[in-house]
PDB file of N, CA, C and O in Angstrom:
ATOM      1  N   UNK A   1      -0.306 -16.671 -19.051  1.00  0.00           N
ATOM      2  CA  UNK A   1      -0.651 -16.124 -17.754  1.00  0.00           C
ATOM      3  C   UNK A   1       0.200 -14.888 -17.498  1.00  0.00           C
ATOM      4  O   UNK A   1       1.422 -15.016 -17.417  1.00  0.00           O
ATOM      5  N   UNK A   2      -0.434 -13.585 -17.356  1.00  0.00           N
ATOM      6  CA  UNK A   2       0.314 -12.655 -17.098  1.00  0.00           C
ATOM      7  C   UNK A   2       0.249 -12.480 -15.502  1.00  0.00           C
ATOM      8  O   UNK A   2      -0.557 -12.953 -14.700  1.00  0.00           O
ATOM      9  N   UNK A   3       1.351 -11.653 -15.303  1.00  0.00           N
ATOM     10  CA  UNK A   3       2.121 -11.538 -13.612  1.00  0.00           C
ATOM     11  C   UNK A   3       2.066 -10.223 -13.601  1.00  0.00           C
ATOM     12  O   UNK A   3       2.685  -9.702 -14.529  1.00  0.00           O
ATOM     13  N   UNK A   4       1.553  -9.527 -12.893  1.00  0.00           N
ATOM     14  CA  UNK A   4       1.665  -8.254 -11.924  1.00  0.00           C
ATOM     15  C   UNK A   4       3.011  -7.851 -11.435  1.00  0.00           C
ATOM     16  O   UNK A   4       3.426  -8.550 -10.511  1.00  0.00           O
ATOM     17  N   UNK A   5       3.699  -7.003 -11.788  1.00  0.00           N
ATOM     18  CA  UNK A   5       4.719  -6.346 -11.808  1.00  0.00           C
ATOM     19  C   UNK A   5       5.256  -5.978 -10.236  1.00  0.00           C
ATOM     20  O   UNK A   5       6.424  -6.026  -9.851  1.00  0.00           O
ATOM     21  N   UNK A   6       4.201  -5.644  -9.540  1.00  0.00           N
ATOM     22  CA  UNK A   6       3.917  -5.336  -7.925  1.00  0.00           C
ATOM     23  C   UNK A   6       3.506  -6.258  -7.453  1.00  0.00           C
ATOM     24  O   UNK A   6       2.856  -7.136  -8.021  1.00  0.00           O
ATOM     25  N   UNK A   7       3.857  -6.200  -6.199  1.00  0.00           N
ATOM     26  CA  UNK A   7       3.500  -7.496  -5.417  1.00  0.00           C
ATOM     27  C   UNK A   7       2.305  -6.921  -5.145  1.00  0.00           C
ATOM     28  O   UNK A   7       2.132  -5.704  -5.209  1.00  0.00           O
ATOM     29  N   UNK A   8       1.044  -8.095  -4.695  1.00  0.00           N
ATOM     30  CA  UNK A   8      -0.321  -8.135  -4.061  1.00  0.00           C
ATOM     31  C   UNK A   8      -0.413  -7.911  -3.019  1.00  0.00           C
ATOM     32  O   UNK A   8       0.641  -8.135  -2.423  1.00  0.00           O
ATOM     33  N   UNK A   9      -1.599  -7.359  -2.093  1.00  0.00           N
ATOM     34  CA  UNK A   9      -1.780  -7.360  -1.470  1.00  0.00           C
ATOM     35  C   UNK A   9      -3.281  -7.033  -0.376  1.00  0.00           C
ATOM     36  O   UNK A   9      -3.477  -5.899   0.060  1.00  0.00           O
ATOM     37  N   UNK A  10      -4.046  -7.978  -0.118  1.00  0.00           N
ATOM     38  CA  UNK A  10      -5.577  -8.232   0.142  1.00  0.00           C
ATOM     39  C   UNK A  10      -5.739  -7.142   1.529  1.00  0.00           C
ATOM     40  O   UNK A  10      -5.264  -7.186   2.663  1.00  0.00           O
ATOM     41  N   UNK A  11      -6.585  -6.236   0.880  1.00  0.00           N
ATOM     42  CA  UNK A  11      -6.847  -5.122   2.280  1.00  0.00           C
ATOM     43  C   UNK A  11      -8.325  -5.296   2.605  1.00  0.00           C
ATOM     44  O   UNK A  11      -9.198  -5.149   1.750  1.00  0.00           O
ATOM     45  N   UNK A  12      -8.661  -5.727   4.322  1.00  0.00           N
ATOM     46  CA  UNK A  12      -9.640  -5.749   4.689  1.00  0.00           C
ATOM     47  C   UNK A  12     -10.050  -4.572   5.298  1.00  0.00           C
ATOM     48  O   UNK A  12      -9.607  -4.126   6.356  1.00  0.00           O
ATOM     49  N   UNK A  13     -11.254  -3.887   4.317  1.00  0.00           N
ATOM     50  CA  UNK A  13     -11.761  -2.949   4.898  1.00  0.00           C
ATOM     51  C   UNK A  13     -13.385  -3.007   4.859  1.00  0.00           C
ATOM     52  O   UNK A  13     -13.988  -3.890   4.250  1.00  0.00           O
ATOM     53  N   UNK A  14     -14.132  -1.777   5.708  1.00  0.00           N
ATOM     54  CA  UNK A  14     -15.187  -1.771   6.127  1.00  0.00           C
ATOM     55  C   UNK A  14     -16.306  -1.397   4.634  1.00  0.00           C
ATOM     56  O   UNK A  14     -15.844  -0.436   4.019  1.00  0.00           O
ATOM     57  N   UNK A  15     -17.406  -1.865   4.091  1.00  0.00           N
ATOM     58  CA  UNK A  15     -18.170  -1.642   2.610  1.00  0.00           C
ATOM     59  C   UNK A  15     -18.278   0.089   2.836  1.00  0.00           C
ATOM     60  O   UNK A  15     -18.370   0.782   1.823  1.00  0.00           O
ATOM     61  N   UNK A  16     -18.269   0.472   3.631  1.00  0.00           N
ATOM     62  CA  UNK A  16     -18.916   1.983   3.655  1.00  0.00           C
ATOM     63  C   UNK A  16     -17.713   2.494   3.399  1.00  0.00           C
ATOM     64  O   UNK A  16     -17.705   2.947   2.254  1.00  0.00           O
ATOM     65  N   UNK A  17     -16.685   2.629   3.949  1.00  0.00           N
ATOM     66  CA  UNK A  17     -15.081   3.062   4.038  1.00  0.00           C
ATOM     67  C   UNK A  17     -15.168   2.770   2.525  1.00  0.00           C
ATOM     68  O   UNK A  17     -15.701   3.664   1.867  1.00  0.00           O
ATOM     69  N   UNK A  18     -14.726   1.639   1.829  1.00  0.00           N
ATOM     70  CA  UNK A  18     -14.622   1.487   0.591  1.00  0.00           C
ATOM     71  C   UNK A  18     -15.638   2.189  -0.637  1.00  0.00           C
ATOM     72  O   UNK A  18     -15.163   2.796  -1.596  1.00  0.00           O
ATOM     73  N   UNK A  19     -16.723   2.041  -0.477  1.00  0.00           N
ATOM     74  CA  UNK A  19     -18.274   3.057  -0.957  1.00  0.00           C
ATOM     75  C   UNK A  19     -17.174   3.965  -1.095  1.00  0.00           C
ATOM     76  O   UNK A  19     -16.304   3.783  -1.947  1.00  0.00           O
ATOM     77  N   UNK A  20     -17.169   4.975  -0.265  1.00  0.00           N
ATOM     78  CA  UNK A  20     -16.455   6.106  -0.177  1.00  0.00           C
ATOM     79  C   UNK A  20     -15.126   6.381  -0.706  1.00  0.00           C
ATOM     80  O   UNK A  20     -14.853   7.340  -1.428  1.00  0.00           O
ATOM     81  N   UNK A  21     -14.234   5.395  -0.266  1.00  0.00           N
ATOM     82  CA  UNK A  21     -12.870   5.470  -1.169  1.00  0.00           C
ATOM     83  C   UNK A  21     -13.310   5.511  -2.720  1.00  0.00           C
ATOM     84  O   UNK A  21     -13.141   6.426  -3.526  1.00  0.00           O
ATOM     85  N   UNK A  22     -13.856   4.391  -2.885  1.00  0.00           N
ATOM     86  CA  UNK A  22     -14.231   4.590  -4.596  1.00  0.00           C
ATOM     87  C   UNK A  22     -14.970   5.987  -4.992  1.00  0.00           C
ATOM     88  O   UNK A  22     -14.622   6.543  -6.033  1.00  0.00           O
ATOM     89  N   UNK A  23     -15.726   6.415  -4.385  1.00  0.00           N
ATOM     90  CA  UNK A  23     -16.066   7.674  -4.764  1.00  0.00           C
ATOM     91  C   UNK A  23     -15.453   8.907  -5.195  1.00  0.00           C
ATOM     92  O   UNK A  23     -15.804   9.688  -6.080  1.00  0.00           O
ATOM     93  N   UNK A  24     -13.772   8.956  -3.842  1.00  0.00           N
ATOM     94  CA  UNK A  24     -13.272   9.623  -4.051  1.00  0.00           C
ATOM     95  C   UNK A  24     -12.716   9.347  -4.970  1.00  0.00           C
ATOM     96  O   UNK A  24     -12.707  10.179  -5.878  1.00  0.00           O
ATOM     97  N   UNK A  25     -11.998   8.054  -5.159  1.00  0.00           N
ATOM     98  CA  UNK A  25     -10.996   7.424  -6.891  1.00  0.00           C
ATOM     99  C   UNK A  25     -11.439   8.223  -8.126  1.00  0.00           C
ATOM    100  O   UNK A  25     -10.763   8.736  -9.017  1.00  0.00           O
ATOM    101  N   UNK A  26     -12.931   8.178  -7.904  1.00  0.00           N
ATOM    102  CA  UNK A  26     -13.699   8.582  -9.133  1.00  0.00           C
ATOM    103  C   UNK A  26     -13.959   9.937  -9.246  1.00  0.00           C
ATOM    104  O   UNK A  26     -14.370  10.604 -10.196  1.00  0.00           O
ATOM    105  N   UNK A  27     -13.733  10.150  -8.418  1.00  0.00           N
ATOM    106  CA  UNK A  27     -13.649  12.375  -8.523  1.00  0.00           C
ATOM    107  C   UNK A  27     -12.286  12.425  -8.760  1.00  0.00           C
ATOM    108  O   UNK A  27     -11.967  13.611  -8.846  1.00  0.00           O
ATOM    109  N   UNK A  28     -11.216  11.606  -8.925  1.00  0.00           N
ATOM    110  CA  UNK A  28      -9.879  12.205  -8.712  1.00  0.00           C
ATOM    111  C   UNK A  28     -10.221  11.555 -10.130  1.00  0.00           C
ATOM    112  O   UNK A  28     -10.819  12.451 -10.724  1.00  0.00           O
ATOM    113  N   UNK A  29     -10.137  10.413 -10.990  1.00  0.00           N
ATOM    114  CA  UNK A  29     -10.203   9.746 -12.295  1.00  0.00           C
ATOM    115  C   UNK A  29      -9.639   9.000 -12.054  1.00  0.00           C
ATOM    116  O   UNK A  29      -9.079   8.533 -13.045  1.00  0.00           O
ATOM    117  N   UNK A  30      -9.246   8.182 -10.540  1.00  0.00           N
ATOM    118  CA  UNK A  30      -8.349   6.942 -10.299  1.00  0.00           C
ATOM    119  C   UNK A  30      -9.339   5.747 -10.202  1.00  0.00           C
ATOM    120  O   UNK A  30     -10.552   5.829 -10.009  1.00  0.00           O
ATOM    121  N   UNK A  31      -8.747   4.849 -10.337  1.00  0.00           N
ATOM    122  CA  UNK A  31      -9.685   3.040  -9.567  1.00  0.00           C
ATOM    123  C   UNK A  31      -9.020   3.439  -8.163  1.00  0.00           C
ATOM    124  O   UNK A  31      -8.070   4.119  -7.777  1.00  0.00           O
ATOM    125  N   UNK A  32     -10.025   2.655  -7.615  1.00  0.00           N
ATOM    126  CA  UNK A  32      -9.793   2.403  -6.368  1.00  0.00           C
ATOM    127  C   UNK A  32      -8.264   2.232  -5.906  1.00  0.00           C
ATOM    128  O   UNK A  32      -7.640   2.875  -5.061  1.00  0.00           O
ATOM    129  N   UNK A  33      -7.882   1.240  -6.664  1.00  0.00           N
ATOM    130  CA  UNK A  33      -6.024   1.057  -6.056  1.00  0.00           C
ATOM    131  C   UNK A  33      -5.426   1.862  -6.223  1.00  0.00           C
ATOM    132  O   UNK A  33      -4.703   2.191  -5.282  1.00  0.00           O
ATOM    133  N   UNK A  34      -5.346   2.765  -7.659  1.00  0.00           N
ATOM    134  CA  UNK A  34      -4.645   3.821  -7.573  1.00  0.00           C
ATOM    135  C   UNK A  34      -5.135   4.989  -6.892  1.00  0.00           C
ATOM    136  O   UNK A  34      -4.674   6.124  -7.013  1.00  0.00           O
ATOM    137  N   UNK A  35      -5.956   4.687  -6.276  1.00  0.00           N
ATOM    138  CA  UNK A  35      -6.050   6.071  -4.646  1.00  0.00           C
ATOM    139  C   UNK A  35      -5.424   5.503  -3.551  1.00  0.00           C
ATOM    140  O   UNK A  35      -4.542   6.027  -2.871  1.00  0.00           O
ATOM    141  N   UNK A  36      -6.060   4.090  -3.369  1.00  0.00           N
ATOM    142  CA  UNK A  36      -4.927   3.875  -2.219  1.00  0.00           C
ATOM    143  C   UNK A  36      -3.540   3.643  -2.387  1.00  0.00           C
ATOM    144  O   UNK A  36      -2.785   3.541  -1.420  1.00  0.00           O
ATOM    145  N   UNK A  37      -3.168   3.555  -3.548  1.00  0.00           N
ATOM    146  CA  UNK A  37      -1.574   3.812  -3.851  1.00  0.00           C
ATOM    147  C   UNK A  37      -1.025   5.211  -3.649  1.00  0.00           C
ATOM    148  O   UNK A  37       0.086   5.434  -3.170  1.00  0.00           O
ATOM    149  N   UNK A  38      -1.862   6.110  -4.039  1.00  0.00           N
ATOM    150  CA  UNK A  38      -1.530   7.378  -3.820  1.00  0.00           C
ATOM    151  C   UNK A  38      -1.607   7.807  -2.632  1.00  0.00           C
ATOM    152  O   UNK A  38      -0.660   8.495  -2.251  1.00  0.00           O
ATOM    153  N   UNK A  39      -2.468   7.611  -1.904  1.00  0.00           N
ATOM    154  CA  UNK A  39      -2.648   7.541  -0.153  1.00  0.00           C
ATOM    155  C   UNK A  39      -1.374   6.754   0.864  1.00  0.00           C
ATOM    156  O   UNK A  39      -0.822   6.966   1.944  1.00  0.00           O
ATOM    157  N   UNK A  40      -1.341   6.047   0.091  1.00  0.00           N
ATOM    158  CA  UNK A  40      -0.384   5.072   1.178  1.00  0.00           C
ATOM    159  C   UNK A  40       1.695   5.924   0.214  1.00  0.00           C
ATOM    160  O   UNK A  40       2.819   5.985   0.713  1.00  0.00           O
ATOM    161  N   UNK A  41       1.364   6.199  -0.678  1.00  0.00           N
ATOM    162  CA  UNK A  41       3.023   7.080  -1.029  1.00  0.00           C
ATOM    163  C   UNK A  41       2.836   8.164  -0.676  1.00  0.00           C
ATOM    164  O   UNK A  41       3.966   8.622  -0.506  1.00  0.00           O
ATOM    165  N   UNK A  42       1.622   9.435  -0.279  1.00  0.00           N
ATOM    166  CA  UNK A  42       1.754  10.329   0.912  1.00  0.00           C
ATOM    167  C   UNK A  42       2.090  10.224   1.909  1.00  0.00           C
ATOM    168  O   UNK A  42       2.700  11.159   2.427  1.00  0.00           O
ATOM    169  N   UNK A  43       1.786   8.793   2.764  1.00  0.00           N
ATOM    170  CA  UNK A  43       1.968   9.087   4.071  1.00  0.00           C
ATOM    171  C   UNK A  43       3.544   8.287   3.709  1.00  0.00           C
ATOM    172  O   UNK A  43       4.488   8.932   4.165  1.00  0.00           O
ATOM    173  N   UNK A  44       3.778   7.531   3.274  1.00  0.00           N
ATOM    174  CA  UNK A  44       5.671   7.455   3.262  1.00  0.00           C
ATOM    175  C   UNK A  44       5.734   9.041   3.158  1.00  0.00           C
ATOM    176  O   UNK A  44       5.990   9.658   4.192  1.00  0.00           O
ATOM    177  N   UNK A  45       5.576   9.545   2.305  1.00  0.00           N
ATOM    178  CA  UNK A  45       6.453  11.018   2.138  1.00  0.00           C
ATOM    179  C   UNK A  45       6.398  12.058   3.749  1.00  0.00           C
ATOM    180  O   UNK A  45       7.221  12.797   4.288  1.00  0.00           O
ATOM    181  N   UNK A  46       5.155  11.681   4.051  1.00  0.00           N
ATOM    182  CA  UNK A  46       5.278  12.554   5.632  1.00  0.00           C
ATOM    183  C   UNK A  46       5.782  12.138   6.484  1.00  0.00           C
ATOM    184  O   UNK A  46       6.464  12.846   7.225  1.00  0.00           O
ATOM    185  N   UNK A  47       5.616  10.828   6.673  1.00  0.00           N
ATOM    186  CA  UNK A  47       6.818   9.878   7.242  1.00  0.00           C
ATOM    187  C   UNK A  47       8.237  10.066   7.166  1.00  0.00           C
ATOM    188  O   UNK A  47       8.877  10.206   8.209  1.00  0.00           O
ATOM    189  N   UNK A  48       8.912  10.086   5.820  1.00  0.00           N
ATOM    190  CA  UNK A  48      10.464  10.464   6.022  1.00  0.00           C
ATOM    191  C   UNK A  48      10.179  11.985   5.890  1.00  0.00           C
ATOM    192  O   UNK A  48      11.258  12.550   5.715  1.00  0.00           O
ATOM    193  N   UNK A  49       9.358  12.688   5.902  1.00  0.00           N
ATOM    194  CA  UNK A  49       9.700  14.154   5.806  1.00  0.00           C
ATOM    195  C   UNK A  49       9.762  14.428   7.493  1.00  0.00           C
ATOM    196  O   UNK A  49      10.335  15.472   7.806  1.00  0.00           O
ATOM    197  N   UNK A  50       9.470  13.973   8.102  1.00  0.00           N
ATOM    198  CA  UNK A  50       9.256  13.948   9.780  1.00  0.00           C
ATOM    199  C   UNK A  50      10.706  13.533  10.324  1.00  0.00           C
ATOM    200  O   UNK A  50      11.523  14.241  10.913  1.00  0.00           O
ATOM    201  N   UNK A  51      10.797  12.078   9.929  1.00  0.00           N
ATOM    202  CA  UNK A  51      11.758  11.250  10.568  1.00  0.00           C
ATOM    203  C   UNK A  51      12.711  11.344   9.658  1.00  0.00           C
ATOM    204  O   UNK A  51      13.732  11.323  10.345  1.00  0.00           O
ATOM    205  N   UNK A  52      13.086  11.451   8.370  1.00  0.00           N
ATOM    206  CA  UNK A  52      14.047  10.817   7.446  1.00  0.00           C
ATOM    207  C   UNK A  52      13.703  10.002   6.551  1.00  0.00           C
ATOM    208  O   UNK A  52      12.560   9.550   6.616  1.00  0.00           O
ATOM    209  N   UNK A  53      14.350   9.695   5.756  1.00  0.00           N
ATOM    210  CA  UNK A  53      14.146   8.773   4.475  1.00  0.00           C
ATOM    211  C   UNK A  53      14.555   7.267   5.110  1.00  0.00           C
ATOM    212  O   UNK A  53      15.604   7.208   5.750  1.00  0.00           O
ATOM    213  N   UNK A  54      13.837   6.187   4.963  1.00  0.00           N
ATOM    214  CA  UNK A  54      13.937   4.916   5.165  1.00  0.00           C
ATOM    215  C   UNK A  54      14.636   4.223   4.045  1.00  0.00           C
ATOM    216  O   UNK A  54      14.021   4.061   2.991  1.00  0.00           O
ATOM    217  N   UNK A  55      15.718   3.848   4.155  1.00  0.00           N
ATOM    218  CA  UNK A  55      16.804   3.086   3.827  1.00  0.00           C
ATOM    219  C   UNK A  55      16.915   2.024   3.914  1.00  0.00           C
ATOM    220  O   UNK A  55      17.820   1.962   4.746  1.00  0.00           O
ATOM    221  N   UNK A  56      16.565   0.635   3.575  1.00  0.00           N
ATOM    222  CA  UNK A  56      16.134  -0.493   4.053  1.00  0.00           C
ATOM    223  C   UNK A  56      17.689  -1.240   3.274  1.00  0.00           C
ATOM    224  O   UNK A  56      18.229  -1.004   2.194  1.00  0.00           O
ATOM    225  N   UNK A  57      18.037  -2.193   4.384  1.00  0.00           N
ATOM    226  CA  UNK A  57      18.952  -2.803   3.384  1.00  0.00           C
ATOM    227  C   UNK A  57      18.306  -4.331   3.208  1.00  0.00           C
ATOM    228  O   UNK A  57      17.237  -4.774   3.629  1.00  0.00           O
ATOM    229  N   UNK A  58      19.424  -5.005   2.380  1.00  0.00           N
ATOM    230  CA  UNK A  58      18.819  -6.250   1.876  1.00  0.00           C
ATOM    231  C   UNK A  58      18.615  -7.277   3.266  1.00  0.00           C
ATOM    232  O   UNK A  58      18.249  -8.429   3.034  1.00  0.00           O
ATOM    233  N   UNK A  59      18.789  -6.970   4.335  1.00  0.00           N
ATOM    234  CA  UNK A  59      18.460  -7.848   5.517  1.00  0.00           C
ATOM    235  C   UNK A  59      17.274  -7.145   5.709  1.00  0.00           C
ATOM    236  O   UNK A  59      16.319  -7.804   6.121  1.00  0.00           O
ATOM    237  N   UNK A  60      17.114  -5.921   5.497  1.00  0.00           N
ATOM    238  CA  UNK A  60      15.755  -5.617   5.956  1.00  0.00           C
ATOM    239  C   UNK A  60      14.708  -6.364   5.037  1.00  0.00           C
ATOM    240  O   UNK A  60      13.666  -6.896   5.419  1.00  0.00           O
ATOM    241  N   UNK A  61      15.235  -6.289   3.652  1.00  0.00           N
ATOM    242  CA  UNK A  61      14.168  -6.547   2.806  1.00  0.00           C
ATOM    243  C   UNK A  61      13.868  -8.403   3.192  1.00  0.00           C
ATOM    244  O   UNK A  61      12.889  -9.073   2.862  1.00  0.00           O
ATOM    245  N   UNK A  62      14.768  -8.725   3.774  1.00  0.00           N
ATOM    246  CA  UNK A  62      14.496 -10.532   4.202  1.00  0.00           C
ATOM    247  C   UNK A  62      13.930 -10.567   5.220  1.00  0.00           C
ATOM    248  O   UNK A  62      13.302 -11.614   5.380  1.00  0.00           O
ATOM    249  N   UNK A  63      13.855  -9.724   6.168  1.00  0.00           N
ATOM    250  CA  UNK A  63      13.050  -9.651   7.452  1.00  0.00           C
ATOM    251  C   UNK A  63      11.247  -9.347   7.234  1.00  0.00           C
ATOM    252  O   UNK A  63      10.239  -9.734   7.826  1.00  0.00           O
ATOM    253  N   UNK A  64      11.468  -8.621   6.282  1.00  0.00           N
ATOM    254  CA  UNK A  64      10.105  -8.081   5.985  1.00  0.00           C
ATOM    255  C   UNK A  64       9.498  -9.178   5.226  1.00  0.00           C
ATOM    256  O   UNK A  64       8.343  -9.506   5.501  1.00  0.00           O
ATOM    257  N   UNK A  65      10.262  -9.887   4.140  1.00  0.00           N
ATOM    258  CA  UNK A  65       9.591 -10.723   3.491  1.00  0.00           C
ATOM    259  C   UNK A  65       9.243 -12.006   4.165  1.00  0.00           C
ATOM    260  O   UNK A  65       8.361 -12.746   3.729  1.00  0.00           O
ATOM    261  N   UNK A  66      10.123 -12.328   5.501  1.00  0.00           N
ATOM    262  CA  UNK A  66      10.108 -13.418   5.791  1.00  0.00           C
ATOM    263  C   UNK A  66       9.408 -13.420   7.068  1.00  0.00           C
ATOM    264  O   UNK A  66       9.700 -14.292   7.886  1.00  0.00           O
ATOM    265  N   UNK A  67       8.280 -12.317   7.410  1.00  0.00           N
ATOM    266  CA  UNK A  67       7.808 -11.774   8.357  1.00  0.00           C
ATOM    267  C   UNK A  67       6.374 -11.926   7.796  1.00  0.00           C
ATOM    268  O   UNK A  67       5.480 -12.573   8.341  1.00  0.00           O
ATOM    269  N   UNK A  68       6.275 -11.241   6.631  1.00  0.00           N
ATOM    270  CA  UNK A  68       5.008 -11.596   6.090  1.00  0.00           C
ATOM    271  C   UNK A  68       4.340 -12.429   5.666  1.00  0.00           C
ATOM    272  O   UNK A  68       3.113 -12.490   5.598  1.00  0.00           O
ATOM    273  N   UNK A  69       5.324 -13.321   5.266  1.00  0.00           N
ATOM    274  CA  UNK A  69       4.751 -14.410   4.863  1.00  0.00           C
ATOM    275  C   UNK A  69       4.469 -15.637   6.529  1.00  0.00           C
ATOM    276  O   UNK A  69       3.875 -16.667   6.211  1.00  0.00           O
ATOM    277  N   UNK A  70       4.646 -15.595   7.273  1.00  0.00           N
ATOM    278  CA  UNK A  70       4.149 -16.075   8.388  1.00  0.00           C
ATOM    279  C   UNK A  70       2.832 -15.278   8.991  1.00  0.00           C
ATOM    280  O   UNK A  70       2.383 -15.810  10.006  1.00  0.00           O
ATOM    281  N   UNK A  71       2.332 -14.429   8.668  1.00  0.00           N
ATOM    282  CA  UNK A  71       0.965 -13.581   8.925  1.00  0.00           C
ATOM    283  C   UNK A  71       0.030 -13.910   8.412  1.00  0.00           C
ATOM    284  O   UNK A  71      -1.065 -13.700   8.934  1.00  0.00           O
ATOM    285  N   UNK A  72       0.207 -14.788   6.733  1.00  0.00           N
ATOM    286  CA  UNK A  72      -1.242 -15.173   6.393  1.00  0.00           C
ATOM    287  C   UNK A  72      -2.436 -15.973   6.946  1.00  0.00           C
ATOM    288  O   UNK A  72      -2.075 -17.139   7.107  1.00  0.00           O
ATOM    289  N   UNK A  73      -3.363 -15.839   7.198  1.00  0.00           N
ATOM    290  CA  UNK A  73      -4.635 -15.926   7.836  1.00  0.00           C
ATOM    291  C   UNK A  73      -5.797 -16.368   6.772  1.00  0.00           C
ATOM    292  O   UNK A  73      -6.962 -16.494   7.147  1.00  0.00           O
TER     293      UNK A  73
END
């Protein structure tokens, strides 16, 4: 059984929105995830280019983990 290096994560979006994301994936030569990977590490970059670079320490990283995992639905 192989394991994914990155953690998962299930995005609910609209069939037309997605139609379209894949379209664009495929004019760029990406799959789908690797556009929204690339989409979602732009907006970090405009994000700390605005505010600063986010620095998370290891309490953050327990808050976050232990935050998310009470959200599943």
């Amino acid at each position: 059984m192989s394991r994914h290096k990155y953690p998962q994560y299930t995005l609910r979006i609209p069939e037309k929105a997605m139609d379209k994301l894949k379209y664009i994936a495929e004019y760029n030569g990406r799959s789908a995830n690797r556009e929204i990977e690339q989409l979602i590490l732009a907006h970090i970059a405009a994000f700390e280019k605005e505010y600063g670079e986010i620095l998370l320490t290891e309490e953050d990283y327990a808050f976050i983990r232990k935050s998310s995992l009470g959200r599943k639905s």
